[in-house]
PDB file of N, CA, C, O and CB in Angstrom:
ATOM      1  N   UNK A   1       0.806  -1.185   0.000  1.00  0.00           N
ATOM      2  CA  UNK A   1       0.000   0.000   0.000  1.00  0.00           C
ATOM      3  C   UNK A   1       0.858   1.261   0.000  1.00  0.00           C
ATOM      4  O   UNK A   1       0.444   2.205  -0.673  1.00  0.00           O
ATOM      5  CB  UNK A   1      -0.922  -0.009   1.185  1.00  0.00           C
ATOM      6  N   UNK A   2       2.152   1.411   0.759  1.00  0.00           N
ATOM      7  CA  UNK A   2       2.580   2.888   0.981  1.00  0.00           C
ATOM      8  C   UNK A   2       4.096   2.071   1.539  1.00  0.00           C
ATOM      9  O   UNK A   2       4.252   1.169   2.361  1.00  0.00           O
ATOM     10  CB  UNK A   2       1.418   4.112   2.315  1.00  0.00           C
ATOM     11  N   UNK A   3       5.238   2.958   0.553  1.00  0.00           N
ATOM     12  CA  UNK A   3       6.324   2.379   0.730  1.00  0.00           C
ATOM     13  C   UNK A   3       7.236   3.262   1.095  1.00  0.00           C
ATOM     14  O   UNK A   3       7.329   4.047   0.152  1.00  0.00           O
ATOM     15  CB  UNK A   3       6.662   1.710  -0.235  1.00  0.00           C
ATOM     16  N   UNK A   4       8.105   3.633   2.108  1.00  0.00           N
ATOM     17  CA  UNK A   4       9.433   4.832   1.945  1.00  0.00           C
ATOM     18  C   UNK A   4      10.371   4.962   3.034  1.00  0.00           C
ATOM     19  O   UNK A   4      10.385   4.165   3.972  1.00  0.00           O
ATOM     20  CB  UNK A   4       8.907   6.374   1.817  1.00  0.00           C
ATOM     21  N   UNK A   5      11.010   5.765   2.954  1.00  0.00           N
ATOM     22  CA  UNK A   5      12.325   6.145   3.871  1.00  0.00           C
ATOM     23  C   UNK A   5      12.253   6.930   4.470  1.00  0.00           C
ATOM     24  O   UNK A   5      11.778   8.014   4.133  1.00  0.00           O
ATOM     25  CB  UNK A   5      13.396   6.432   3.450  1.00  0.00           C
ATOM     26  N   UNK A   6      12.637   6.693   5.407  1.00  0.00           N
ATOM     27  CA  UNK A   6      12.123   7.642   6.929  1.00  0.00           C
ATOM     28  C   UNK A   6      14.295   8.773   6.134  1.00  0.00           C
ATOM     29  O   UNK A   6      15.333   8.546   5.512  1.00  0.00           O
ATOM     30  CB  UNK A   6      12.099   5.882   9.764  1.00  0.00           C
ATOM     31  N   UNK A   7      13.488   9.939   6.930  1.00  0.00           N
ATOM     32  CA  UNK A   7      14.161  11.274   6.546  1.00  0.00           C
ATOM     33  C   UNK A   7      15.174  11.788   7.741  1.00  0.00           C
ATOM     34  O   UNK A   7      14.619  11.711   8.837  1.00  0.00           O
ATOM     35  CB  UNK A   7      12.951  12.450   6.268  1.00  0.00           C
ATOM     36  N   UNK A   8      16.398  12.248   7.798  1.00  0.00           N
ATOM     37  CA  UNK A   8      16.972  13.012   8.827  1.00  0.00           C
ATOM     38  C   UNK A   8      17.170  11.931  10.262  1.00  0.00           C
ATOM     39  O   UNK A   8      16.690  12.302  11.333  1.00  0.00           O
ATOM     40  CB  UNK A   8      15.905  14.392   9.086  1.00  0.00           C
ATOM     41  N   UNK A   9      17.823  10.747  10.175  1.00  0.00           N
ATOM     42  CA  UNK A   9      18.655  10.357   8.692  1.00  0.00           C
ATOM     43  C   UNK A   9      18.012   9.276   8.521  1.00  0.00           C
ATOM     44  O   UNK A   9      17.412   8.556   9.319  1.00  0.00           O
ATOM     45  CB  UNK A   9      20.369  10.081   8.612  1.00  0.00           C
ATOM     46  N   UNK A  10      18.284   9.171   6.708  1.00  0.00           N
ATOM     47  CA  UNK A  10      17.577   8.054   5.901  1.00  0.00           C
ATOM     48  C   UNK A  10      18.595   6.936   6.345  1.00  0.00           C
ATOM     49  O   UNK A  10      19.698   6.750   5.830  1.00  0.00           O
ATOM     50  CB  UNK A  10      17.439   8.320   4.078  1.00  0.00           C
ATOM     51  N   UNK A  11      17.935   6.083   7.588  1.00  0.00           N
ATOM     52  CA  UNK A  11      18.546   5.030   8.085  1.00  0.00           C
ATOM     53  C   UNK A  11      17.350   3.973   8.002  1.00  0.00           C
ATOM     54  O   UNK A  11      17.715   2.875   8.424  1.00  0.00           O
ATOM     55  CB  UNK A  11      19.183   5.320   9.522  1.00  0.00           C
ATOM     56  N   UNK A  12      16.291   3.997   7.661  1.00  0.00           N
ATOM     57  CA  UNK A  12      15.401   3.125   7.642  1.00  0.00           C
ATOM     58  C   UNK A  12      13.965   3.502   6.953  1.00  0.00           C
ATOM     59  O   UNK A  12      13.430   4.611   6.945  1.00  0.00           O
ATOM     60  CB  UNK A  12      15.317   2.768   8.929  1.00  0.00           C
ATOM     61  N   UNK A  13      13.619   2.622   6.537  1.00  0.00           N
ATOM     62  CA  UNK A  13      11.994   2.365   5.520  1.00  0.00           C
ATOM     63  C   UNK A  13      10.954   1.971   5.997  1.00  0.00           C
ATOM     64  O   UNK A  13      11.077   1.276   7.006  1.00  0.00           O
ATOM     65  CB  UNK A  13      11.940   1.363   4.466  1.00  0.00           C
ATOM     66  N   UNK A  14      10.018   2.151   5.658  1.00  0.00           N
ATOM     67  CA  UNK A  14       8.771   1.571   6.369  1.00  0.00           C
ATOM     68  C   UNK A  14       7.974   1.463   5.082  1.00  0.00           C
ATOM     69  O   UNK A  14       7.675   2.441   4.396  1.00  0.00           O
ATOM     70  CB  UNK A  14       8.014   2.565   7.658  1.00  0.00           C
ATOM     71  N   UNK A  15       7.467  -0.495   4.643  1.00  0.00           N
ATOM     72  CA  UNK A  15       6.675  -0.728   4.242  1.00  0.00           C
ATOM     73  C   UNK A  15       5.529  -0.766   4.546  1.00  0.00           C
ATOM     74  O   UNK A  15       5.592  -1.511   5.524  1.00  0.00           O
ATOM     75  CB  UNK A  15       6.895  -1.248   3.987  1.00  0.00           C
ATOM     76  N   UNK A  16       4.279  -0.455   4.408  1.00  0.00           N
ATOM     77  CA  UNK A  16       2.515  -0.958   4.847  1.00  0.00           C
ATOM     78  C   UNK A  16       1.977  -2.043   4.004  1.00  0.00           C
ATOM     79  O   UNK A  16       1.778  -1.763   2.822  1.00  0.00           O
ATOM     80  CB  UNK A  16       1.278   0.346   4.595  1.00  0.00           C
ATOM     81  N   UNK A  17       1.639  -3.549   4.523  1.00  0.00           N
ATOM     82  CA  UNK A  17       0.938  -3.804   3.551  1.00  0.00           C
ATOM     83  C   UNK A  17      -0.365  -4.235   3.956  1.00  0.00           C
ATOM     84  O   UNK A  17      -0.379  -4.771   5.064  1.00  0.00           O
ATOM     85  CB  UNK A  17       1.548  -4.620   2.798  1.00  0.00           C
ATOM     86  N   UNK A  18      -1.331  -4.160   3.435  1.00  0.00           N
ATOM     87  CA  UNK A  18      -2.484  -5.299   3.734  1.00  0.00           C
ATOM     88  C   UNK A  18      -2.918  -6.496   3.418  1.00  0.00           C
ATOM     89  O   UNK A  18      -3.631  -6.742   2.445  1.00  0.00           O
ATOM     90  CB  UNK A  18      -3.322  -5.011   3.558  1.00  0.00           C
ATOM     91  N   UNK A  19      -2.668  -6.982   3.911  1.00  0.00           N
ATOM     92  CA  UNK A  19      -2.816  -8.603   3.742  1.00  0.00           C
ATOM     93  C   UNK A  19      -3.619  -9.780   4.816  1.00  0.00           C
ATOM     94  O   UNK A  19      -3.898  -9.308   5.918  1.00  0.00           O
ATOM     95  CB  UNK A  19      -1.336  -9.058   3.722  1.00  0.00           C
ATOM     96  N   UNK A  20      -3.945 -11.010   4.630  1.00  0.00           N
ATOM     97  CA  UNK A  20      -4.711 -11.754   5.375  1.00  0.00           C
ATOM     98  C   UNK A  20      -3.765 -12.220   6.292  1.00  0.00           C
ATOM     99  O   UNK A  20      -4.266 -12.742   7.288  1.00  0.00           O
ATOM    100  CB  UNK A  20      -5.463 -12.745   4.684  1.00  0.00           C
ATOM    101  N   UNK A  21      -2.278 -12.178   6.241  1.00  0.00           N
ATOM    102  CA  UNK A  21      -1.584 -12.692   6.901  1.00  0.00           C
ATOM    103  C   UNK A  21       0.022 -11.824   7.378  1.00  0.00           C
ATOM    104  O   UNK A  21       0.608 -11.230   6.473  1.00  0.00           O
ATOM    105  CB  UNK A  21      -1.581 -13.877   6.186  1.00  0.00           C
ATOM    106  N   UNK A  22       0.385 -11.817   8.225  1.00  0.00           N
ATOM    107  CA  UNK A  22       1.817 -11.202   8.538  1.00  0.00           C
ATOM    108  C   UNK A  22       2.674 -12.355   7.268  1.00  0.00           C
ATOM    109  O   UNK A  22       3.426 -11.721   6.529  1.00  0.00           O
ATOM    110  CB  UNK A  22       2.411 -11.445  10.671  1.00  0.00           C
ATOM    111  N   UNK A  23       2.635 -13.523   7.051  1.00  0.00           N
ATOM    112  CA  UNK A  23       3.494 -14.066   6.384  1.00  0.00           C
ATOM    113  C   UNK A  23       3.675 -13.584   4.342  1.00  0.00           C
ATOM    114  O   UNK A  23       4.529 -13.928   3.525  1.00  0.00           O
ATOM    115  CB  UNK A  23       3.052 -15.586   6.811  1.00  0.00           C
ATOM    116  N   UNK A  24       2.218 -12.535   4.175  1.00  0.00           N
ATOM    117  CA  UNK A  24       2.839 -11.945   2.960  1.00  0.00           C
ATOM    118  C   UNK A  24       3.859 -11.133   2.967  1.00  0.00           C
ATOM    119  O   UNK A  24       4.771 -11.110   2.140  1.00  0.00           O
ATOM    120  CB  UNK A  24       2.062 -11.324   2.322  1.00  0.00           C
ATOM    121  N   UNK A  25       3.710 -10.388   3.991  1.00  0.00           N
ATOM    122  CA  UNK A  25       4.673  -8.947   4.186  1.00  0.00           C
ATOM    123  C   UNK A  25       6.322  -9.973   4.340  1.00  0.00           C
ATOM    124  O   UNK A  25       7.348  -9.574   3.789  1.00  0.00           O
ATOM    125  CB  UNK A  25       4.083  -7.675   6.174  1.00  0.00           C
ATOM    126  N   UNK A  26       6.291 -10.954   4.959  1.00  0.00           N
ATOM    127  CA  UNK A  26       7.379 -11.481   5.576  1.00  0.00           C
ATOM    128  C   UNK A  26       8.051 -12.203   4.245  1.00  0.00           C
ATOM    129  O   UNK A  26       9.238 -12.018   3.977  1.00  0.00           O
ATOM    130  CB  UNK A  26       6.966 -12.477   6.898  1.00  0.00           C
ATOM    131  N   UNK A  27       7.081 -13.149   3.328  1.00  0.00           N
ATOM    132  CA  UNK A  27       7.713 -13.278   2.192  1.00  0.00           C
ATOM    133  C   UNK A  27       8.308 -12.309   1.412  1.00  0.00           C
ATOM    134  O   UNK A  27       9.313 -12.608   0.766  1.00  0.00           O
ATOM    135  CB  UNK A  27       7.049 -13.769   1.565  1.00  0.00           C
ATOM    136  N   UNK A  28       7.891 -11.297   1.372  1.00  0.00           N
ATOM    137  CA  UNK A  28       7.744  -9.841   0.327  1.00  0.00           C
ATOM    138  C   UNK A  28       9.701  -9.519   0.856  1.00  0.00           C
ATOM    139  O   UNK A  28      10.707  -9.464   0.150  1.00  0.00           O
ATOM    140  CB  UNK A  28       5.958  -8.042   1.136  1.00  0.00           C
ATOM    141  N   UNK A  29       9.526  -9.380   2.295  1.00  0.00           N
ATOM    142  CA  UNK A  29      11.145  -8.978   3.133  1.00  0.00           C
ATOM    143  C   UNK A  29      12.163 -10.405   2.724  1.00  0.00           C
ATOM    144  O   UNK A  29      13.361 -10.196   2.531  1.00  0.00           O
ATOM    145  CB  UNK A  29      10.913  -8.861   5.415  1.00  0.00           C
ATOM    146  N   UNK A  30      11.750 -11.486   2.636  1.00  0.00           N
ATOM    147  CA  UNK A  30      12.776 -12.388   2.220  1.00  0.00           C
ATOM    148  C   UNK A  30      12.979 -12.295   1.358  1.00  0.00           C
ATOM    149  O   UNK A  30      14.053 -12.720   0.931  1.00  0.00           O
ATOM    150  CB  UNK A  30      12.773 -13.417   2.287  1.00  0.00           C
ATOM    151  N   UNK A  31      12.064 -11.673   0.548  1.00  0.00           N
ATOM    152  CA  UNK A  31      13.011 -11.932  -1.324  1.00  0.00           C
ATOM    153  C   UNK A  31      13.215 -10.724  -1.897  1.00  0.00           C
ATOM    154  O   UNK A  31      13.569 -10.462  -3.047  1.00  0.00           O
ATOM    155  CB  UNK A  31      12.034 -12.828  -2.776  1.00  0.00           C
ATOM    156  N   UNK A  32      12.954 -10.000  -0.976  1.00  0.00           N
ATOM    157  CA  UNK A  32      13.160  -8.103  -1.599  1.00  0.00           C
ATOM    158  C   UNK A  32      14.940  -8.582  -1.839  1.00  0.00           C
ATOM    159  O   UNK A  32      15.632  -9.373  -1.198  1.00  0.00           O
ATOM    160  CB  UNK A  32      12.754  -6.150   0.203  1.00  0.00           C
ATOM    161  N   UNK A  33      15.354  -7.477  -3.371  1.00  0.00           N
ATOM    162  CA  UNK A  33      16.577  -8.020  -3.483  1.00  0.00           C
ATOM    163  C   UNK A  33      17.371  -6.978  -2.413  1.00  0.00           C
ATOM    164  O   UNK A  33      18.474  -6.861  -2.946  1.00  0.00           O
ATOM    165  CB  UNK A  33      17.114  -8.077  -5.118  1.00  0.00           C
ATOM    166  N   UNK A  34      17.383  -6.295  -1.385  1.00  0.00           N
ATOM    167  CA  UNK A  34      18.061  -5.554  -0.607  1.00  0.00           C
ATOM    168  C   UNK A  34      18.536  -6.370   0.446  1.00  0.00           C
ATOM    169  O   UNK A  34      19.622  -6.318   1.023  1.00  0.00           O
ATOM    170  CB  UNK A  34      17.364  -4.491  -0.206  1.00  0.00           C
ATOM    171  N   UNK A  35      17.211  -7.424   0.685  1.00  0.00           N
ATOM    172  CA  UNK A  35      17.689  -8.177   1.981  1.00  0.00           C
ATOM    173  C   UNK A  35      18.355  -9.578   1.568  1.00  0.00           C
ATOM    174  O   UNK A  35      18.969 -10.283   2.368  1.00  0.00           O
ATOM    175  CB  UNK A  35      16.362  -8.464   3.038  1.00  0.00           C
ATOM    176  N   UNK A  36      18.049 -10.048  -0.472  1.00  0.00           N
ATOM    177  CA  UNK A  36      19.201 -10.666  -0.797  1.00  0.00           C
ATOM    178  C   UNK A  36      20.303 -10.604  -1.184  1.00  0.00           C
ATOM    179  O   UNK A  36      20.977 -11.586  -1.495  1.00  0.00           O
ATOM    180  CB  UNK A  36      19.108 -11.102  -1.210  1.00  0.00           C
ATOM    181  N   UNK A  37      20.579  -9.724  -1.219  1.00  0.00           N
ATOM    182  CA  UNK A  37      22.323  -8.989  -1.917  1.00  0.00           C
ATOM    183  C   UNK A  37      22.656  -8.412  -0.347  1.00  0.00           C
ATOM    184  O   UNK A  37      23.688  -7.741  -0.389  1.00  0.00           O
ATOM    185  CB  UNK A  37      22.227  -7.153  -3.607  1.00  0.00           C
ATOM    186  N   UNK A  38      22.160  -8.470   0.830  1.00  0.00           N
ATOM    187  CA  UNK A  38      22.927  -8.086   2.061  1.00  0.00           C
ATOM    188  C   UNK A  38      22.829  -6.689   2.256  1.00  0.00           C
ATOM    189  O   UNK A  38      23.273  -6.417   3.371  1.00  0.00           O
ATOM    190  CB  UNK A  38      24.374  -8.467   2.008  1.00  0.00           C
ATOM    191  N   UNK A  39      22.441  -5.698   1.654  1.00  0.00           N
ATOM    192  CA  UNK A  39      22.113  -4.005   1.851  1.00  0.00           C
ATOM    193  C   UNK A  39      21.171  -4.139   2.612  1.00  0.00           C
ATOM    194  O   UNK A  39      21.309  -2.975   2.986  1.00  0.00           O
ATOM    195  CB  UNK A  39      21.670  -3.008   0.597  1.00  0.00           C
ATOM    196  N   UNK A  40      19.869  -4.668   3.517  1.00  0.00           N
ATOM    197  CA  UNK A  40      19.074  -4.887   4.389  1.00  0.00           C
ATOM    198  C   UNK A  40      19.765  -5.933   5.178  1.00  0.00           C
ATOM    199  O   UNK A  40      19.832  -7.038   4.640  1.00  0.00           O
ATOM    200  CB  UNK A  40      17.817  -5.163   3.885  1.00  0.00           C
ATOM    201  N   UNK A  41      20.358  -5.775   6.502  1.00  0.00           N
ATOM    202  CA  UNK A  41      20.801  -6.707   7.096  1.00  0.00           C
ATOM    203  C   UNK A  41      19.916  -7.121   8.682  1.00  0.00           C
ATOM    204  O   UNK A  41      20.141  -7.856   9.643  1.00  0.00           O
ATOM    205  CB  UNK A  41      22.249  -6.298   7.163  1.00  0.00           C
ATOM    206  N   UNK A  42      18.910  -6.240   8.293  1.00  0.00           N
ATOM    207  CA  UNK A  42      17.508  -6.436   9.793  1.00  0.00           C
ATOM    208  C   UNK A  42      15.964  -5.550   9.402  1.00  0.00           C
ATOM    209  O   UNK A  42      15.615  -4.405   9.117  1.00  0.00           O
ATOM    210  CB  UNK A  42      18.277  -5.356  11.756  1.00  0.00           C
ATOM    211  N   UNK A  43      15.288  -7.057   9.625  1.00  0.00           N
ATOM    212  CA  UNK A  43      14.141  -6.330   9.122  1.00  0.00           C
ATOM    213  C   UNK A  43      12.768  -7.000  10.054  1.00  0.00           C
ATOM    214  O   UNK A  43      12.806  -8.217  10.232  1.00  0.00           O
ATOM    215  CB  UNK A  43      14.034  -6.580   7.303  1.00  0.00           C
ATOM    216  N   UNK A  44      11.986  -6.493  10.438  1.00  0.00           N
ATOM    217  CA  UNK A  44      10.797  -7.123  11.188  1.00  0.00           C
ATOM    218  C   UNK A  44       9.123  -6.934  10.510  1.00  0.00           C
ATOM    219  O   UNK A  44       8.925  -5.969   9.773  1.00  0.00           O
ATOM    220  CB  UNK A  44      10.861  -6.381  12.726  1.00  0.00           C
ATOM    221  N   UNK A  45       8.125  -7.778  10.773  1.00  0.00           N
ATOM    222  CA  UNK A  45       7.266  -7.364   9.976  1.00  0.00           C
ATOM    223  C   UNK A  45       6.123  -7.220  11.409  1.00  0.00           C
ATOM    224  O   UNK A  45       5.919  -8.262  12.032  1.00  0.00           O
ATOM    225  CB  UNK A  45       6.984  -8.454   8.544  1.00  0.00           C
ATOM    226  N   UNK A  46       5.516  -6.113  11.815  1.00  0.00           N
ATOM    227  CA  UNK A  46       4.451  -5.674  13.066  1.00  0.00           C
ATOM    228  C   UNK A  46       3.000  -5.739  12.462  1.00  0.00           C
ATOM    229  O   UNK A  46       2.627  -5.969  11.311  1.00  0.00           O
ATOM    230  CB  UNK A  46       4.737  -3.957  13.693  1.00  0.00           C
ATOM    231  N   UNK A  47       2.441  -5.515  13.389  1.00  0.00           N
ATOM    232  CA  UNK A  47       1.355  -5.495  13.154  1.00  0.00           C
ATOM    233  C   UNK A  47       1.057  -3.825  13.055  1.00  0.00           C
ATOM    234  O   UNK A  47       1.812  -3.074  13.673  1.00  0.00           O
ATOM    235  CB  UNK A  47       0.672  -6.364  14.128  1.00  0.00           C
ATOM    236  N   UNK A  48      -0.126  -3.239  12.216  1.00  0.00           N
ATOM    237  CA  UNK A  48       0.097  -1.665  11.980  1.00  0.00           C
ATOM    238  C   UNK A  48      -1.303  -1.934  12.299  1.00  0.00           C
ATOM    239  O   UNK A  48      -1.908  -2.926  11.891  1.00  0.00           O
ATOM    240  CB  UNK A  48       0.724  -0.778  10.425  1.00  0.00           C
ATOM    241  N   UNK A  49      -1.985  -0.679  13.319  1.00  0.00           N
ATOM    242  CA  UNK A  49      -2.987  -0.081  13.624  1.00  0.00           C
ATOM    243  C   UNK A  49      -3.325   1.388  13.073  1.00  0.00           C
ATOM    244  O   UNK A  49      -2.874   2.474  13.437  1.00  0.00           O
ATOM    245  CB  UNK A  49      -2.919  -0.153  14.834  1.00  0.00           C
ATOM    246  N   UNK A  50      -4.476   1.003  11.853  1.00  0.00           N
ATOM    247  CA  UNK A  50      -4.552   2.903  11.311  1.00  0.00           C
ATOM    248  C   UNK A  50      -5.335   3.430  12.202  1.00  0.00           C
ATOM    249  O   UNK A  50      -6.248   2.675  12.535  1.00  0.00           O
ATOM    250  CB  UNK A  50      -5.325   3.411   9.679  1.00  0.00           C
ATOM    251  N   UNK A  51      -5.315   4.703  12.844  1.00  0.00           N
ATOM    252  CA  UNK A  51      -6.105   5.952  13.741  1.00  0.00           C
ATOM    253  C   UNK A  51      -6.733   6.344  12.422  1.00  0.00           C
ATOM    254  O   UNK A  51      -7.738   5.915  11.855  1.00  0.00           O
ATOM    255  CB  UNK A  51      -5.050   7.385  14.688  1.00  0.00           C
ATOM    256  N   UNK A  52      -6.114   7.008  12.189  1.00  0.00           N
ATOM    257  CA  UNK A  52      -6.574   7.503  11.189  1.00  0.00           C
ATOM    258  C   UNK A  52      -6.306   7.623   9.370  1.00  0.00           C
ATOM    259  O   UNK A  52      -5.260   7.330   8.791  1.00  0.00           O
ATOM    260  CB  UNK A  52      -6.525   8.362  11.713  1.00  0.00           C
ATOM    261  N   UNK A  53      -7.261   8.008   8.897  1.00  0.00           N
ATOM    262  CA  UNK A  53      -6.696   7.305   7.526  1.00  0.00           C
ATOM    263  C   UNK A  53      -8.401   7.292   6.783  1.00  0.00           C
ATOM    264  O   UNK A  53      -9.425   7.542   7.420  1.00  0.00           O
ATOM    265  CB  UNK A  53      -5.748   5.307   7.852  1.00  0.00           C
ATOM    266  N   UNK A  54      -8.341   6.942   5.333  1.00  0.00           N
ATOM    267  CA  UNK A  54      -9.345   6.855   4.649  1.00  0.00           C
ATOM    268  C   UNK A  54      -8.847   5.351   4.130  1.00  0.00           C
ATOM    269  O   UNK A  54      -8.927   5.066   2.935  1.00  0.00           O
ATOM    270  CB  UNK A  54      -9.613   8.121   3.636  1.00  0.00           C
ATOM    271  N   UNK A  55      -8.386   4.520   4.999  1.00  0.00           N
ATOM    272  CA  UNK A  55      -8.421   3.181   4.402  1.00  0.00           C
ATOM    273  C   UNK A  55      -9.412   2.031   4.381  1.00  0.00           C
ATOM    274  O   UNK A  55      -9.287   1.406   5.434  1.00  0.00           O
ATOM    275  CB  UNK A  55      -7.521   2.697   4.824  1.00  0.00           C
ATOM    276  N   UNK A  56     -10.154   1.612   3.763  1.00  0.00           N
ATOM    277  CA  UNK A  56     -10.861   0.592   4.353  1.00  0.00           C
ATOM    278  C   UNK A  56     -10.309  -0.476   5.356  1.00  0.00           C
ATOM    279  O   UNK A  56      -9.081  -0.549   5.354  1.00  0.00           O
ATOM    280  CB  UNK A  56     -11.331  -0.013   3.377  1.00  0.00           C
ATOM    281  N   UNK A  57     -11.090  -1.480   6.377  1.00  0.00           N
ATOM    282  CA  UNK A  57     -10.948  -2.327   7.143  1.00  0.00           C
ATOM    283  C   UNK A  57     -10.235  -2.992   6.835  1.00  0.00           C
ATOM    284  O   UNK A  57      -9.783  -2.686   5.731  1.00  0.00           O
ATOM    285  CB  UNK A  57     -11.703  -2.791   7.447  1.00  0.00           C
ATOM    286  N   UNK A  58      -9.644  -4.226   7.432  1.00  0.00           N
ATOM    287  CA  UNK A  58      -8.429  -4.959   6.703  1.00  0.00           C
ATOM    288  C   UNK A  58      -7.320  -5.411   7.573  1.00  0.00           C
ATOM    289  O   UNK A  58      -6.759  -4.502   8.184  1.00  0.00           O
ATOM    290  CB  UNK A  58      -7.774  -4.044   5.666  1.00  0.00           C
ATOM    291  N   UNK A  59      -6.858  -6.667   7.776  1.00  0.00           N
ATOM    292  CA  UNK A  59      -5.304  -6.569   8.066  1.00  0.00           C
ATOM    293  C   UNK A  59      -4.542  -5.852   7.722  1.00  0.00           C
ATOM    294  O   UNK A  59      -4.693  -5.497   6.553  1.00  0.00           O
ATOM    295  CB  UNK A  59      -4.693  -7.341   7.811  1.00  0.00           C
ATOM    296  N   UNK A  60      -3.514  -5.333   8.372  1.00  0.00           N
ATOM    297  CA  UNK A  60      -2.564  -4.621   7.765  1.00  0.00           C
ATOM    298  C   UNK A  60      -0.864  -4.874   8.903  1.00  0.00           C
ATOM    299  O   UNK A  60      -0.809  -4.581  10.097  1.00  0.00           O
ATOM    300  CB  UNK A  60      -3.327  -2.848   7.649  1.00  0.00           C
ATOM    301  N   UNK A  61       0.033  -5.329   8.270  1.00  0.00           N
ATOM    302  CA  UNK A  61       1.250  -5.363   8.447  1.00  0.00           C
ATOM    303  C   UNK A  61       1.760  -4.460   8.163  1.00  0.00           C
ATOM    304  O   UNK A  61       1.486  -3.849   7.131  1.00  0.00           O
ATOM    305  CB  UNK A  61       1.753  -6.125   8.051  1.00  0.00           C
ATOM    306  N   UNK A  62       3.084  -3.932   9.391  1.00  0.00           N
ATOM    307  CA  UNK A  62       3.974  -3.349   8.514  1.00  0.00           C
ATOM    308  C   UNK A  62       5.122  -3.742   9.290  1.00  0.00           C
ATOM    309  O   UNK A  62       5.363  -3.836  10.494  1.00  0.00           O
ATOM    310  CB  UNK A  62       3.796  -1.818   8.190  1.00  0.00           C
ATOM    311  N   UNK A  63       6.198  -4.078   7.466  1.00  0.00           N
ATOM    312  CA  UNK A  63       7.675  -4.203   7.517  1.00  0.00           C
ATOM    313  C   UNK A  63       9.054  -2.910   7.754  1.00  0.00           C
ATOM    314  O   UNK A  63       9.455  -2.073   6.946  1.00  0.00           O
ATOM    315  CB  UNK A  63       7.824  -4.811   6.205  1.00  0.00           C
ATOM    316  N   UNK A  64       9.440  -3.142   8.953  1.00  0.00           N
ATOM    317  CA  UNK A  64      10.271  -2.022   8.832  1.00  0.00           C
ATOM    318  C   UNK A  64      11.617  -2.546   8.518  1.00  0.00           C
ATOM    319  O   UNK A  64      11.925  -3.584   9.104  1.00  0.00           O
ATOM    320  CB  UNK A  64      10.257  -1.161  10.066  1.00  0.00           C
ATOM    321  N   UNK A  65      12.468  -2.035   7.717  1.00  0.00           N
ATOM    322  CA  UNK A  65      13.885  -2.331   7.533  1.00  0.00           C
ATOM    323  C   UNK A  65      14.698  -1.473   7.437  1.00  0.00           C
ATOM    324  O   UNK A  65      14.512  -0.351   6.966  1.00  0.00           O
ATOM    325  CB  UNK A  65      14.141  -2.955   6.632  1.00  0.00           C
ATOM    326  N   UNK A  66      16.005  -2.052   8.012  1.00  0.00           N
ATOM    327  CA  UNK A  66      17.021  -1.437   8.057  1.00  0.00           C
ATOM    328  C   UNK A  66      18.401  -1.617   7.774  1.00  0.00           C
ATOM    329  O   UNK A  66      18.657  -2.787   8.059  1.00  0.00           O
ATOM    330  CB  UNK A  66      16.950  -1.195   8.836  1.00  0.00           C
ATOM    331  N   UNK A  67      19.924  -0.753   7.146  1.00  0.00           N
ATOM    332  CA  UNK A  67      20.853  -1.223   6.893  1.00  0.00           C
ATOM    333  C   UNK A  67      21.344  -2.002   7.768  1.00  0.00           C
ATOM    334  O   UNK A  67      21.942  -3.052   7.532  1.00  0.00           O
ATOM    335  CB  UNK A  67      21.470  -0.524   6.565  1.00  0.00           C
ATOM    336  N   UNK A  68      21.000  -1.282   9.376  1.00  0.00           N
ATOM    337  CA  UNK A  68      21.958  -1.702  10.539  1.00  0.00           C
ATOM    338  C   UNK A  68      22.116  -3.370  10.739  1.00  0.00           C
ATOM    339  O   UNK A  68      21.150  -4.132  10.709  1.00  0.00           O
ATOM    340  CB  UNK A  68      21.336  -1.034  11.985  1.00  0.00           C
ATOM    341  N   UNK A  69      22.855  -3.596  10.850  1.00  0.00           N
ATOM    342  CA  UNK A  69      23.391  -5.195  11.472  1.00  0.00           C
ATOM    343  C   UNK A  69      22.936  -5.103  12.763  1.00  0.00           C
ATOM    344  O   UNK A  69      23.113  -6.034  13.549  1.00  0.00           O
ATOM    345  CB  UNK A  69      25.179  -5.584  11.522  1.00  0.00           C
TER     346      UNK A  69
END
């Protein structure tokens, strides 16, 4: 749904996705080629609660990643 890099400093990303399961978002982080070529060396996938937002209902995950080891 909404993909980017957190700013000041661009040390980390935050994916959103919606899905029926945490294990799409988690496939999506195993085969992203950042976290296979080693440029993503830590990444977790949470659970995301919208406040607010014009999104419809829905699971929603989100993957955060980062260079850091």
């Amino acid at each position: 749904m909404l993909g980017g890099a957190f700013a000041e400093p661009a040390d980390r990303a935050l994916l959103v996705f919606r899905a029926e399961s945490p294990g799409i978002a988690e496939s999506f982080a195993q085969n992203d080629p950042y976290v296979v070529n080693g440029l993503v060396k830590r990444w977790e996938v949470r659970p995301w609660t919208v406040v607010v937002g014009g999104t419809e209902a829905g699971d929603v995950a989100a993957t955060a990643v980062s260079p850091e080891s």
